[in-house]
ROKOLBA-562176 format. One line per 2 residues: number of its first residue (from 1); their letters; for each residue x, y, z of C-alpha. Coordinates in steps of 0.1 Angstrom, whole numbers. Layout:
N
NUM	A	X:Y:Z | ...
END
This chain:
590
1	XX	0:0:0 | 15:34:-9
3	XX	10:62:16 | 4:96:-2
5	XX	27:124:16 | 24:159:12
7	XX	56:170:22 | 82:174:-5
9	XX	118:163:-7 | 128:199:3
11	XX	106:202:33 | 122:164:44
13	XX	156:185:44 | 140:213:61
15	XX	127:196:88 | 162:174:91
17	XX	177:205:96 | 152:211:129
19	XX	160:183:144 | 201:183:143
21	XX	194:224:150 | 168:213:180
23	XX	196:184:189 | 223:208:192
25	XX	202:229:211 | 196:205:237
27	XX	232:196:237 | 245:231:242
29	XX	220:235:271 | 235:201:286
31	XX	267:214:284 | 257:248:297
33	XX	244:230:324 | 273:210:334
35	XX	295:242:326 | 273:258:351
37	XX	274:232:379 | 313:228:374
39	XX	316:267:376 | 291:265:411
41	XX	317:240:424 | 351:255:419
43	XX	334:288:435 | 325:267:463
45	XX	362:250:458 | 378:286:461
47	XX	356:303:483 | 371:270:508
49	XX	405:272:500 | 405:312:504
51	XX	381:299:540 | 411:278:551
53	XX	437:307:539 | 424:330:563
55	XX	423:306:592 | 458:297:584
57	XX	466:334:580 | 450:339:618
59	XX	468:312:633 | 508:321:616
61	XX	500:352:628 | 487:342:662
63	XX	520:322:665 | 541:353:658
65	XX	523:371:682 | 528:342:707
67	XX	563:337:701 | 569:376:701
69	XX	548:372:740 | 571:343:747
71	XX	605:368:741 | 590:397:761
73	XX	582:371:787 | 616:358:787
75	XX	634:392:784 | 613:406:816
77	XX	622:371:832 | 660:381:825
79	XX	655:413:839 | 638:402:871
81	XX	661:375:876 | 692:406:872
83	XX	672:426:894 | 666:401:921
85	XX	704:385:916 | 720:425:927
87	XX	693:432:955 | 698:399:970
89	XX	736:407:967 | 731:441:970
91	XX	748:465:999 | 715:475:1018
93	XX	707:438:1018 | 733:422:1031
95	XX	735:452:1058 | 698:451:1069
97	XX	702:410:1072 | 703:404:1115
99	XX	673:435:1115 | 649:415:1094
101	XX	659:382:1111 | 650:401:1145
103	XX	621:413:1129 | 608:383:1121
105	XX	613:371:1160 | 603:399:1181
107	XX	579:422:1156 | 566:443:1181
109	XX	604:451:1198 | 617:458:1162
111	XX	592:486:1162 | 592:501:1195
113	XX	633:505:1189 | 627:523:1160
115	XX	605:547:1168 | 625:552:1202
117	XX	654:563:1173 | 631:585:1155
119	XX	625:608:1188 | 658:608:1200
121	XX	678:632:1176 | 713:621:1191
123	XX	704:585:1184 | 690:590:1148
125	XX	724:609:1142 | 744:580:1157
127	XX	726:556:1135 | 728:577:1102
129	XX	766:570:1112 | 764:532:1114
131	XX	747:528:1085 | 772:545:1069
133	XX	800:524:1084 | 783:491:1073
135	XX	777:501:1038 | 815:510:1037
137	XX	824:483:1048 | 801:457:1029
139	XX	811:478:994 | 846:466:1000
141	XX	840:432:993 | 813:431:970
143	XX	800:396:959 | 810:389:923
145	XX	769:384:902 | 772:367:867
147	XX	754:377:841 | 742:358:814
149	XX	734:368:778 | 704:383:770
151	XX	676:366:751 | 676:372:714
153	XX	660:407:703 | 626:408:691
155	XX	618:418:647 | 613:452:653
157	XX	575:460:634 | 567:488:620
159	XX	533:509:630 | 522:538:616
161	XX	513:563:641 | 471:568:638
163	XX	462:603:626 | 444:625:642
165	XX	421:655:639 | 450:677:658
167	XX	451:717:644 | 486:715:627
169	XX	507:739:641 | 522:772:621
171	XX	550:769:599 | 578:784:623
173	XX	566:761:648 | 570:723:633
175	XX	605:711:629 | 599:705:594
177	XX	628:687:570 | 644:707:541
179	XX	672:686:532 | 693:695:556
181	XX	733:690:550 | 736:672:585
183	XX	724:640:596 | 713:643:631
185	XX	697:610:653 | 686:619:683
187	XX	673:595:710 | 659:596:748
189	XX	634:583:770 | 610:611:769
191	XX	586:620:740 | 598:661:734
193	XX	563:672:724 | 540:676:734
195	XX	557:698:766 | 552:684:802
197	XX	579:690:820 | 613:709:821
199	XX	634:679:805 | 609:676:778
201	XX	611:716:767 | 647:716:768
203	XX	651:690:746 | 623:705:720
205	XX	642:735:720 | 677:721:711
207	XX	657:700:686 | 640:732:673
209	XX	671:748:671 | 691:719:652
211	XX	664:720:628 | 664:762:618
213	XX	703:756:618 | 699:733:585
215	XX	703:699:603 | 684:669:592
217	XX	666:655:623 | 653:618:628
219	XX	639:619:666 | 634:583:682
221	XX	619:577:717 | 618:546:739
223	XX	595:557:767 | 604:538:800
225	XX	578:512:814 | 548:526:830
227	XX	552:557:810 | 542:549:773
229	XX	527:580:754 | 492:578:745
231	XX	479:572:707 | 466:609:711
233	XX	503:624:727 | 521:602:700
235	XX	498:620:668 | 502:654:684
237	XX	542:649:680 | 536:633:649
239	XX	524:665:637 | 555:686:650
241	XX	586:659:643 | 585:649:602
243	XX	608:618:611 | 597:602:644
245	XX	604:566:658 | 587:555:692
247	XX	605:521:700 | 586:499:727
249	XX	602:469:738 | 583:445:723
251	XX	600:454:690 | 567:475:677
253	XX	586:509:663 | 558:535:653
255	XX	567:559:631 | 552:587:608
257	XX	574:578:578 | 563:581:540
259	XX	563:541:532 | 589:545:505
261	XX	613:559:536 | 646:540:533
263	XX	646:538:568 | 617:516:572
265	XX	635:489:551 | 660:489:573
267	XX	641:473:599 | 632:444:579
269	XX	659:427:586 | 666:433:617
271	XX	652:412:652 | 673:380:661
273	XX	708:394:675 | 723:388:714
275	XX	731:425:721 | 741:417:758
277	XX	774:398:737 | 777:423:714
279	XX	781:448:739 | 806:424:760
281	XX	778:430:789 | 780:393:802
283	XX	801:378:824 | 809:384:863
285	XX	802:417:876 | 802:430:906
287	XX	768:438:928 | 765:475:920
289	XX	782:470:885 | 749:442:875
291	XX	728:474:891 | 742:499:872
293	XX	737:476:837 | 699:469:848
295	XX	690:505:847 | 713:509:816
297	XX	687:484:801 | 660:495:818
299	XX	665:533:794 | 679:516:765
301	XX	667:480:758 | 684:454:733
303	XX	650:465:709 | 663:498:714
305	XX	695:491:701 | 687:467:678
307	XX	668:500:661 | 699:527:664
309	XX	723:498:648 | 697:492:619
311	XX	693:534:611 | 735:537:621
313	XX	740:514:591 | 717:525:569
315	XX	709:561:575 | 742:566:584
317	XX	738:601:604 | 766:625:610
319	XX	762:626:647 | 740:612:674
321	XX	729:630:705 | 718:609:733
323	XX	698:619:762 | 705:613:798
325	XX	740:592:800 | 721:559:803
327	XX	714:557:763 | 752:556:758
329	XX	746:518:764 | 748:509:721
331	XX	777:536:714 | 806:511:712
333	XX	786:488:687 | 779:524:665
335	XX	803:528:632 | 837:549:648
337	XX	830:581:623 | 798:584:641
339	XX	804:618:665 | 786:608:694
341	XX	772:633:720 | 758:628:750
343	XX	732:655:770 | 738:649:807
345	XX	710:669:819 | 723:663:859
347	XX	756:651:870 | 746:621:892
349	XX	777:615:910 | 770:653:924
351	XX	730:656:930 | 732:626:956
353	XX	755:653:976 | 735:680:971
355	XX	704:676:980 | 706:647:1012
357	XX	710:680:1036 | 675:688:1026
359	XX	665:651:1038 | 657:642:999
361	XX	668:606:994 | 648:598:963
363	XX	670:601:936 | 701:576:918
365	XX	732:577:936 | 762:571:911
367	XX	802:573:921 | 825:598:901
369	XX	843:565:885 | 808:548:875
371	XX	797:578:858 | 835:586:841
373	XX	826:550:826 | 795:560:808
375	XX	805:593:801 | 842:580:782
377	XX	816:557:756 | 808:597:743
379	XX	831:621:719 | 816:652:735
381	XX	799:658:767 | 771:686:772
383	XX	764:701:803 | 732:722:812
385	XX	750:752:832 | 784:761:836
387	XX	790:747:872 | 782:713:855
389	XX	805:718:831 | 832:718:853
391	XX	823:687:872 | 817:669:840
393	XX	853:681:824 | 872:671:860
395	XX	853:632:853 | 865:632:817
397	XX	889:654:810 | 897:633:778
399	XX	866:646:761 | 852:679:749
401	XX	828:689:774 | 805:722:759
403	XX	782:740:778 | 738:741:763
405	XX	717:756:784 | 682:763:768
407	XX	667:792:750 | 629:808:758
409	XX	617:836:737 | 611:864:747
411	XX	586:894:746 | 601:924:762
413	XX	568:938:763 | 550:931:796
415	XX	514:912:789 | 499:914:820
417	XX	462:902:827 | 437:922:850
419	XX	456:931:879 | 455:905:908
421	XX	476:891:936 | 482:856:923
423	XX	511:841:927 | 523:812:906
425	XX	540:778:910 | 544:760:880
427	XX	565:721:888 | 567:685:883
429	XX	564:663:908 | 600:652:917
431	XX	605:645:949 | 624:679:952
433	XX	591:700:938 | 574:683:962
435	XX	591:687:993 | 596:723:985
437	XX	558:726:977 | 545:710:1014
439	XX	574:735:1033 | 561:764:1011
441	XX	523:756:1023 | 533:750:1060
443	XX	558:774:1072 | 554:804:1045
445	XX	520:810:1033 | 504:817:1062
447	XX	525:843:1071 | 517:855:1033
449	XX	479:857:1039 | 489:876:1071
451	XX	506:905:1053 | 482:899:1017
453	XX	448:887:1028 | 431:883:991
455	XX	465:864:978 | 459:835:958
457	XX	482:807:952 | 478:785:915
459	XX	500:754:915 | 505:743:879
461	XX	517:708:871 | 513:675:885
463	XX	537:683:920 | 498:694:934
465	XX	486:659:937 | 510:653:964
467	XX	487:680:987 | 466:659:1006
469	XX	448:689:1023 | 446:717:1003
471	XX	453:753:1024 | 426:783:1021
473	XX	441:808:993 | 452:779:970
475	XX	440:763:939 | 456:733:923
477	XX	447:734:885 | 471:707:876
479	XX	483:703:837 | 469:730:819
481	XX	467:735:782 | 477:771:780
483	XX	506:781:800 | 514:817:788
485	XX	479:824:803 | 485:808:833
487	XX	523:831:835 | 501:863:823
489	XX	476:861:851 | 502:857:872
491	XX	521:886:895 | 549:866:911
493	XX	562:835:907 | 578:814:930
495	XX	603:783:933 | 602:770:966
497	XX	628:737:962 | 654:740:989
499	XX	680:718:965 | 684:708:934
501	XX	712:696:900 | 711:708:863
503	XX	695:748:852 | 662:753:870
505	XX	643:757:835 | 610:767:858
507	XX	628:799:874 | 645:808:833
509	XX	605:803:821 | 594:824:848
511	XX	621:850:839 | 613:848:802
513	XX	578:854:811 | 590:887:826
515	XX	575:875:857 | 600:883:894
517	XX	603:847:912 | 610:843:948
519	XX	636:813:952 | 663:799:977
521	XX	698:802:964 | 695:766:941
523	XX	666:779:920 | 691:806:908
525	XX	719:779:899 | 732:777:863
527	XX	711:809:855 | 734:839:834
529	XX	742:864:862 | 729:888:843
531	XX	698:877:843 | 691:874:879
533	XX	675:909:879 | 639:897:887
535	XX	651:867:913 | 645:880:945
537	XX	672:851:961 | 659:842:998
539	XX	676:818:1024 | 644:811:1050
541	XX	609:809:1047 | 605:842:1069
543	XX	629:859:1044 | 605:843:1015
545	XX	575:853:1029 | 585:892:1031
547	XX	597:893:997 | 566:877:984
549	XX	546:899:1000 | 563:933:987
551	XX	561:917:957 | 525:911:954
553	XX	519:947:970 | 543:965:949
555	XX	552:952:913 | 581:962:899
557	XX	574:995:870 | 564:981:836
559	XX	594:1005:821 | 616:984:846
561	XX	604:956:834 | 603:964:795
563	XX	639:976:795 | 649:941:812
565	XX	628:921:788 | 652:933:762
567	XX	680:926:775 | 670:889:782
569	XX	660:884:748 | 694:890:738
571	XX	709:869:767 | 685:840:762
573	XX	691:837:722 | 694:802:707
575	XX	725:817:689 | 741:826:719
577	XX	729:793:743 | 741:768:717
579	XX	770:785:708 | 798:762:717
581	XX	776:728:703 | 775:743:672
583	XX	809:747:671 | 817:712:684
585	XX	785:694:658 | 812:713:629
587	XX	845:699:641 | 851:670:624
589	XX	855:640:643 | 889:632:646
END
């Protein structure tokens, strides 16, 4: 039977065509399919792999950070193994041995014989004296300590210090960098800015003064434990210093530095060296010598030095100036052409001396010989004033020893607020500030308010929260943004410390402020002669208390004052204070 078909041999190849076209079709959706499906699983396959990446990421870098705890750990065990090795061995320990074993039998007896020494005047005298005998005597045969070497240094990291929303200050006031023809490092333990204390503005002054003279400035700080800088102190200086290092122990160096700064590469390398070795620091030592090295470490730690070696070699200053004689610790490990300067600040073999009389007994105690040693490490030797000078060129007479004082500006025009008896104290609180401070409020202002009943005392500075009870008259505004107002408010200022080392920067400040200041003789010590005009110098607290009261009732003449200020602007010039650095910073080292 023949089927009749209407479809003609071109339609046949027509619809042929449909079907391989619909075939591929369905084919080509498969594969998209499969395509797709493969596609969903590497995702899934990478989004894992980049999963386990970041939890191995976490946990490398939680094992740095564990190891980098582990070396802090062990470094602080070194150091309180040093420091319990020399007190156990130490002088005052071996003397006070029968008293604490007879305080541990009779308690009660111990303390009824002390305080039966404390009234007696005669006895506390007699016993001042046999103390000293028995330290004599137990510093001639010190007991020999041995000290091992020091764990390895921590990678030093670097962090970049966090801006902040801080109004820059004017041109003329930030030490900015020009290219200048001289490398200069500096390094100390306190951050120079912003300004808290005498120390800190004598430092930013020098620095200020280094960096109008053309010098090329990279400042690094290594704050001492317990008194680490803030985020917000740390972008405040950030804004003043254009090359700044903070080095913290744990290796972590932040910095304000441009990231293509050559000096950040030199840390990269660095971490992993036994300074204590390098520095021939091990070995046996004596008692007081293992004493002496712990606070050397204590101001300049092995990540510390780790840090000056890495800029020495790579930076390659002209000179570095070190603060305070502790942070000559790394100087014989520095390249030889490096000048090497050291700012004393104090002559510690001296201030021990000089203020015990005064029954201050809080501050470092160093022999002529141990400070010679860390003096010699030093091409040149600064000292604050010129008496200083002279101690410091009879310890090392091998080394140029230059006198820097500090500069203030000043306005020989008298700004004076509205008139008002207030009298000023403006201090830290050493134990010097605040003996002077509790004297001042006990034996003299009373007899103040007596002569000047509406008298008011401000205390300015951190030596006020040592006042338990504070007297009626007085006000203790503590740190204070704005200084100049505080000085401009101010009639008289006084500086009631009975003993003291270095230039008493409070009593030049006050001077520069064109303010008079009632002192005893050492707030006038290191000062120009010349400018002791406005000190009225006292030598008792009756004495202080008359002078302060003329003072406050009769001002000196604002032409007596103007004609004054000019002459102190002249005496107080940074040309004429860092006269004899500059000239030693341009003598070649030989």
């Amino acid at each position: 039977m023949t089927v009749a078909s209407d479809h003609t041999p071109s339609d046949c190849a027509a619809g042929g065509a449909d079907v391989v076209l619909a075939r591929a079709i369905v084919e080509l959706t498969r594969v998209r399919a499969a395509l797709s499906d493969q596609s969903a699983a590497s995702q899934s396959s990478l989004r894992e792999l980049e999963e386990r990446l970041v939890c191995v990421t976490a946990s490398y870098e939680a094992l740095l950070s564990r190891q980098e705890d582990v070396e802090r750990l062990q470094n602080e065990l070194q150091q309180v193994r040093a420091q319990l090795n020399a007190t156990l061995r130490s002088v005052s320990w071996r003397v006070t041995a029968p008293m604490r074993r007879m305080s541990g039998r009779m308690p009660n007896a111990v303390r009824r014989m002390k305080q039966f020494v404390r009234d007696d005047r005669r006895l506390r005298k007699t016993a001042k004296w046999i103390w000293h005998k028995l330290r004599e005597r137990a510093r001639s045969e010190p007991l020999p300590v041995t000290v091992g070497p020091g764990a390895r240094t921590p990678r030093l990291i670097p962090v970049r210090i966090a801006s902040a929303d801080w109004e820059l200050p004017p041109v003329e006031d930030r030490l900015r960098r020009e290219g200048g023809a001289r490398r200069i490092l500096n390094v100390g333990h306190v951050l120079p800015y912003p300004v808290r204390a005498g120390n800190e503005y004598r430092i930013y002054r020098m620095l200020r003064w280094l960096a109008e003279s053309g010098s090329d400035l990279l400042v690094i700080v290594c704050p001492l434990p317990g008194e680490e800088p803030t985020p917000a102190m740390l972008a405040q200086a950030a804004t003043v210093f254009p090359q700044l290092m903070v080095c913290f122990r744990t290796g972590e160096v932040h910095h304000n530095l441009p990231d293509e700064s050559p000096l950040l590469g030199a840390l990269v390398s660095s971490g992993g060296r036994d300074i204590p070795t390098a520095l021939s620091e091990t070995g046996e030592r004596t008692a007081r010598q293992a004493e002496l090295l712990n606070i050397a470490r204590t101001y300049c730690p092995d990540a510390l030095v780790e840090l000056l070696q890495a800029i020495d070699d790579s930076w390659r200053p002209q000179a570095l100036l070190a603060e305070y004689v502790f942070m000559t610790r790394p100087f014989p490990i520095l390249r030889r052409e490096l000048q090497k300067i050291v700012d004393t600040h104090d002559v510690f073999s001296t201030m021990a001396e000089k203020v015990r009389a005064y029954g201050i007994d809080q501050v470092l105690r160093m022999e002529a010989a141990e400070e010679a040693e860390f003096l010699l490490r030093s091409d040149v030797v600064i000292g604050i004033q010129p008496e200083e000078t002279g101690e410091l060129r009879r310890l090392v007479p091998s080394r140029r020893v230059v006198t820097a004082g500090v500069d203030f500006p000043v306005e020989p025009r008298l700004q004076l607020a509205d008139p008002s008896r207030v009298v000023l104290l403006v201090a830290s609180g050493n134990p010097m500030n605040v003996k002077g401070l509790r004297d001042f409020l006990r034996f003299c202002w009373p007899m103040v308010l007596d002569q000047v009943a509406d008298a008011e005392l401000r205390v300015v500075g951190s030596v006020g929260a040592a006042i338990e009870v504070v007297p009626p008259g007085v006000r203790m505004l503590g740190r204070i943004p704005d200084l100049a107002q505080a000085y401009s408010d101010a009639q008289v200022v006084i500086n009631p410390a009975v003993a003291g080392t270095g230039l008493k920067i409070k009593t030049v400040e006050a001077l520069a402020q064109l303010r008079p200041i009632v002192c005893f003789p050492a707030g006038v010590e290191g000062v120009i002669p010349e400018a002791r005009q406005f000190c009225h110098v006292v030598t008792n607290w009756y004495e202080f208390s008359k002078r302060l009261s003329q003072l406050l009732l009769v001002p000196p003449t604002k032409a007596d004052t103007e004609s004054y200020g000019r002459m102190l602007a002249n005496l107080l010039a940074p040309n004429r204070i860092y006269a004899e650095l500059d000239a030693a910073l341009n003598e070649e080292k030989r």
